[in-house]
C-alpha positions, 0 to 999 in steps of 0.5 A: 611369772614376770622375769627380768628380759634376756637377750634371748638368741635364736635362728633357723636355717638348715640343719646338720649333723652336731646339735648345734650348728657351728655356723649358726653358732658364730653367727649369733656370737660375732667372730670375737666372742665365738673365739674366746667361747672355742678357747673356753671349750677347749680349756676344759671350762665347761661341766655339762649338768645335765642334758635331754632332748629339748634341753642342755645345762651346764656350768662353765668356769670363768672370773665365776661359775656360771650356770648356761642353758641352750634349748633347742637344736641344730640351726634352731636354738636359743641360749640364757647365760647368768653372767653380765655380757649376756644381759649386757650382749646377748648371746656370750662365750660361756654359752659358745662353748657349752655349745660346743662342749654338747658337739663334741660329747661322745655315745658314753659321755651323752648316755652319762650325761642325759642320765644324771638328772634321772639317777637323782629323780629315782634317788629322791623318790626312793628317800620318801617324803620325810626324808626327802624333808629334811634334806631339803630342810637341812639345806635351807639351813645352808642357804638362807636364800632358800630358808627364806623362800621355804618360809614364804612359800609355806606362809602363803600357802596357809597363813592369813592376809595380815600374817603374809603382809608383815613377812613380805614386808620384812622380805621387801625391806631386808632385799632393799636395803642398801647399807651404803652406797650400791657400787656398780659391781654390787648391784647385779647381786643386790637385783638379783634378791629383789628380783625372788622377792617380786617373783614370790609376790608376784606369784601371789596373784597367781593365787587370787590375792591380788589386794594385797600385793597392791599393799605390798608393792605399796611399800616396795615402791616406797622403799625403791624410790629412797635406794634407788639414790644410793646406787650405781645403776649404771646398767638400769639394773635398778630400773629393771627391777622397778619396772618389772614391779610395774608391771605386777602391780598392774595384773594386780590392779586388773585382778583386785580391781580397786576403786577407781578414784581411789586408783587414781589418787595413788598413781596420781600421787605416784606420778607427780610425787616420785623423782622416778619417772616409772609412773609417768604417763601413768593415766594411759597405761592403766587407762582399761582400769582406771575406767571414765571415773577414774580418768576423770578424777585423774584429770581433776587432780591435775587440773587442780593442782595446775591452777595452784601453781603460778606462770612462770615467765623469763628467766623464772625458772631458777627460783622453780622449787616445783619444777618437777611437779609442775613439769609432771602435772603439765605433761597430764594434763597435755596428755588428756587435751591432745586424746580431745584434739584440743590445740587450744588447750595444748598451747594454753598448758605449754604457755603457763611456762615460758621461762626460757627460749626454748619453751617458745620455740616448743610452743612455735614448733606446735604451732606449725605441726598442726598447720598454724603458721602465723600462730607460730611465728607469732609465738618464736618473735615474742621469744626473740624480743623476751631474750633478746640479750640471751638469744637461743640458737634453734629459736633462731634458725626456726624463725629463719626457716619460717621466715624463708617459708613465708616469703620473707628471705630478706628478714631471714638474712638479716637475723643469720647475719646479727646471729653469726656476728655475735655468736660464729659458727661454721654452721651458720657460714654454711646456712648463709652460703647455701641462702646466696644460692648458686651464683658465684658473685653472691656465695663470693661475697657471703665467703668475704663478708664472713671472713671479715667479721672473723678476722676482725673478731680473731683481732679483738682477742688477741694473740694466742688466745682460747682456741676452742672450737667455738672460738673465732680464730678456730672457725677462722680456719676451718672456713678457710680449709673450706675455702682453700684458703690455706696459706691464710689458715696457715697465717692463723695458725703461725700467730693464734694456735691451733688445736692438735686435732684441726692441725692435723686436718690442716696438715693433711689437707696442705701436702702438697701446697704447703710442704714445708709447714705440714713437714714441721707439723709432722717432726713434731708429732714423730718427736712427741710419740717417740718420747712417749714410748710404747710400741703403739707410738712407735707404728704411728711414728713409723707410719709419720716418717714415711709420709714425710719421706714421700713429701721430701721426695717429692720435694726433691729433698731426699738428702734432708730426710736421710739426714733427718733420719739420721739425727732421729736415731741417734738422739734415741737410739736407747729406744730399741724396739722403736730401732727394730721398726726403723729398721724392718721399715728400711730406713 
């Protein structure tokens, strides 16, 4: 039976008295968790179920009742929780303090405990058959989960094709219904119903009726390509699902062995005709099915629909309407080409798109892999003519580096220097730093030439404008930081602006060479966190005024904090817990 994967813990070490060993315990948890797994324990939260040997089960209360099982014992065990942390983490508190809950049982409590599920075995057996009917009967009439698993399992037993494929059909539809939109709280519920459902056809095959779950996964996968746009899958729950039906459909296409043209012709259709991308590459993993024949028609199909769709060249790809198709057709058929080892063929498929920058740099990148220089400089210049006006970064640092690796460095320099002047980036300052080499007069006149063309730039755009990181007075700063060149920083900073987060850098790095700046820059902060309130601002307002208390100390300017400090409490002198913390500090 395929299942949903767990995060299964487990681990062997040495044993010790408890049945599950306490270090080993915290181990798998991490401190944080095995702490709210004691405090559970310890609140009494835990209901042991039922326990053997191999095996303990329990309920654990929290925001739900939750159902834990821990197999194994002493420094060897693994442990399955239905709550959303262990799906999500792994091994959870619920299951900490189960474990713990096992540790602390005494003689009476393991006896009662380990004979709870044997009472209810002696129990059943002794109602006999008829009434053992009716109460299970009597409880599908409660649960309508179990009513309708009753009710598949009876069918499969004894009913014909035909009958089967209208209930699972039905059981398919009502599990995938959405009515509405799936919020993300609601999916690990609406999971869990298609999960029985696929465990039930699933188990189908298990009875040698693997054609018709190919039917019936037919129409599952219908229905999950539609809900899958109507949910919050945020946790892939969604995706699990659709890949565990993956993964059943294949035993069963191994078992029914279809034909395999028609085989083809579906996953085919599946791989380029869904918006999901669970059949992708679909032509390998059934590869062992789909045999020479059915690979051949796989590439046939591919191949024909390629030669219907037309190149695509700069600046097309806006008016695609068949970008997904085309995208999915050309990773098929460049899937087949690199199984033959034919280059060739892969760059021809790769060269029918060549709509932005980046499919060239793709093409150019090929090239090199398979020890092809020239070809690949030849495909990164013919991209850099095509967008010359919109040039793509990494086109131009591959070229660059190709460039430098064939001997032509000059060419190299001159494309980072028109690259840097028309879009700055620290980045580039440090690749054309780093191309001057080692000598001083070189990297001096790198570092010259760069702050130029920024300054002029930071000219241009005036003052107080957009202080982004890509913006020119931003990089501006930074080289200088870089640099040393603190007190120009500075400059730029008292006339263009500065984000917080640079201004805090800058500041930190100025202690001691611009006291007096990094003083006001401090104030500022202190003032802003007191305003705020909270008593996480009022720590970082603490841990504030004693730097500036060190800096005017050092300063020779103790008199002013005292005097600062002063005027700080008196104007929030309201805020009292921000008081006691002024005060504990000493201040």
């Amino acid at each position: 039976m395929t299942t949903k994967p767990k995060h299964a813990a487990s681990t062997e070490t040495v044993a010790r008295s408890d049945r599950f060993d306490v270090a080993v315990l915290r181990e798998l948890a991490g401190e944080k968790v095995f702490a709210r797994g004691v405090a559970y324990h310890e609140d009494g939260h835990v209901e042991i179920v039922t326990l053997d040997e191999a095996r303990v089960l329990a309920s654990v209360e929290g925001s739900e009742v939750y159902r834990c099982e821990l197999v194994g014992s002493g420094t060897a065990f693994s442990g399955v929780c239905s709550c959303r942390a262990f799906d999500d983490w792994g091994f959870c508190k619920h299951l900490v303090a189960t474990a713990l809950a096992a540790n602390g049982l005494g003689p009476e409590e393991l006896e009662q405990a380990a004979g709870r599920a044997a009472k209810i075995r002696e129990h059943l057996r002794a109602k006999g058959v008829e009434k053992l009917v009716e109460m299970i009967v009597g409880l599908a009439a409660r649960d309508p989960s179990l009513q309708e698993e009753l009710e598949l399992a009876a069918t499969a037993a004894t009913a014909d094709d035909k009958t089967l494929l209208a209930q699972f059909k039905k059981s398919i539809t009502d599990a995938t219904r959405t009515h509405g939109y799936v919020e993300y709280r609601e999916v690990f519920d609406w999971v869990e119903g298609i999960e029985r459902v696929l465990d039930r056809i699933e188990s189908l095959v298990d009875h040698g009726r693997a054609a018709l779950v190919l039917q019936l996964l037919d129409h599952f996968f219908a229905r999950m390509d539609d809900a899958l746009e109507n949910i919050d899958d945020s946790d892939g729950d969604g995706s699990a699902v659709y890949a565990q039906a993956f993964e059943i459909h294949r035993a069963a296409c191994r078992q029914a062995k279809p034909d395999p043209v028609a085989l083809a012709r579906v996953l085919f259709a599946r791989e380029v005709g869904s918006e999901w991308e669970f059949f992708r590459g679909a032509s390998g993993v059934y590869e062992d099915i789909l045999g020479d024949v059915g690979l051949a028609e796989y590439r046939r199909l591919a191949s024909e629909a390629w030669q219907k769709m037309k190149p695509l060249r700069t600046g097309r790809r806006v008016e695609d309407a068949q970008f997904g198709e085309r995208r999915a057709v050309a990773a098929i058929l460049e899937r087949f080409a690199k199984q033959d080892g034919d280059i060739d063929g892969v760059i021809a498929i790769r060269a029918r798109d060549l709509s932005t920058a980046y499919d060239y740099l793709g093409i150019a990148q090929f090239c090199l892999d398979h020890g092809r220089e020239p070809e690949a400089l030849k495909w990164a210049e013919e991209g850099l003519w095509q967008f010359e006006d919109t040039p793509e970064e990494r086109l131009i640092l591959f070229a660059c580096d190709l460039y430098r690796r064939i001997g032509r460095s000059e060419d190299a320099d001159k494309m980072l220097w028109r690259m840097f002047e028309r879009r700055p980036s620290l980045d580039l300052y440090q690749r054309l730093k780093a191309a001057a080499g080692t000598d001083r007069i070189s990297t001096d006149a790198v570092r010259d030439r760069v702050l130029a063309c920024l300054r002029a730039a930071v000219g241009k755009s005036g003052a107080r404008s957009g202080m982004g990181w890509s913006s020119p007075a931003h990089i501006l700063i930074r080289i200088a930081m870089e640099e040393r060149l603190l007190t120009e920083a500075w400059a730029v900073v008292n006339e263009h602006g500065c984000t917080e987060h640079l201004l805090g850098e800058l500041a930190e790095a100025s202690e001691q060479s611009h006291p007096a700046e990094v003083l006001k820059v401090y104030a500022d902060r202190v003032e802003r966190m007191v305003r705020l309130g909270g008593s996480g601002n009022y720590e970082l307002a603490c841990r504030m005024l004693e730097r500036m208390q060190r800096l005017r100390e050092g300063m020779g300017e103790a008199k002013q904090h005292k005097a600062y400090l002063y005027d700080l409490m008196n104007r929030h002198k309201a805020k009292r817990n921000f008081m006691k913390l002024l005060t504990a500090g000493g201040a």
